[in-house]
N, C-alpha and C positions, 0 to 999 in steps of 0.2 A: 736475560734468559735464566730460564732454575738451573740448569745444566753445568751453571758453569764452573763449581767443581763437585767430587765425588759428595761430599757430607753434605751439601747444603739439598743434591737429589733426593739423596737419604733419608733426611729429617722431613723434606717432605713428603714426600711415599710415607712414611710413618705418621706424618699427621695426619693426611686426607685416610689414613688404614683405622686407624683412632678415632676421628669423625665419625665412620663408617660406622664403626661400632665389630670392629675386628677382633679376635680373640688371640690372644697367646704373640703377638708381633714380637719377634727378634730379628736382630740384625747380626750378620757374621760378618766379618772383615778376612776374604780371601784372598785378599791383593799380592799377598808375599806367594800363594801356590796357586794361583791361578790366571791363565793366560786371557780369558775371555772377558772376565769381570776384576770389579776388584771388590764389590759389597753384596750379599745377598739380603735381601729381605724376605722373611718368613712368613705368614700370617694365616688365620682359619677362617671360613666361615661355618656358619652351621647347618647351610643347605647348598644345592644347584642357585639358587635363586640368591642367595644371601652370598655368594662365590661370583658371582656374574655382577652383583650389584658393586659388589669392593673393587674389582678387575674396574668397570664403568666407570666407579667414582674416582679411582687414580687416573684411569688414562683422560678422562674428560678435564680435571682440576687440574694434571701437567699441563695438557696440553693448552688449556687457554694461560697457563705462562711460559709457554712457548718449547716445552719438553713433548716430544711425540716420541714411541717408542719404536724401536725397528723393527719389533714383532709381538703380536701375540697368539701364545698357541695354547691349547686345549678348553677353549670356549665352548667347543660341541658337547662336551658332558659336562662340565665346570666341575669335576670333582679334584683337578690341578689343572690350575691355570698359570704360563709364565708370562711374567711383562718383560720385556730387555730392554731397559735405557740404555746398553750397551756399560758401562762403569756401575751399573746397579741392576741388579735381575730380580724380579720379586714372584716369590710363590705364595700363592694364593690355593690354600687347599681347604676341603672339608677336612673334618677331625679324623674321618676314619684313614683316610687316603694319606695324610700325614704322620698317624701313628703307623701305617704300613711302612712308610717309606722312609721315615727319622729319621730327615737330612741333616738336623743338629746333633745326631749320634754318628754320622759319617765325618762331619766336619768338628767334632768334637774337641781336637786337640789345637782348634783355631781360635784365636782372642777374640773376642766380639768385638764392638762398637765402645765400650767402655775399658778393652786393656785385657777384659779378665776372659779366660778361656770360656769354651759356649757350654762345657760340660760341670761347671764350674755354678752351685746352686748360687 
């Protein structure tokens, strides 16, 4: 199963995001201040349609190796959409709705996936 631990979820959320043709994908490692997850993944599309289609192509490519998410929510407008693998959450936003809400400037002071903080060029 892909689930079976946090990085290996990870890396692939980020491929099938990269397939897609996703823009701007980063990952933050929240694991030390946060109780629900321990990885977020980031990503944009550039429309409703282009946002719905990323959302789709993750959860259909987990799910035939055997990862199904425990929810997803905000499909009705697709301007943010979350996936929860439960150990990995992924945001899926349009550009605008992401720069309003600059979850990599809240979690800024957090390492990412490579060590190095997420505020960190």
């Amino acid at each position: 199963m892909i689930a079976e631990d946090v990085e290996t979820l990870q890396n692939r959320i980020v491929d099938v995001l990269e397939d897609s043709k996703a823009v701007d994908i980063s990952v933050l490692d929240v694991a030390d201040v946060c109780s629900f997850t321990d990885r977020m993944v980031l990503a944009s599309g550039t429309s409703n349609r282009h946002v719905n289609a990323l959302v789709g192509h993750v959860v259909e490519e987990l799910k035939s190796e055997g990862a199904r998410p425990l929810g997803v929510e905000g499909r009705e407008t697709s301007e943010w959409v979350l996936v929860d693998y439960g150990d990995v959450v992924v945001h899926i936003m349009q550009k605008e709705a992401r720069a309003f809400y600059d979850l990599e400037r809240l979690w800024s002071d957090l390492p990412d996936s490579d060590g190095e903080s997420a505020g960190d060029p």
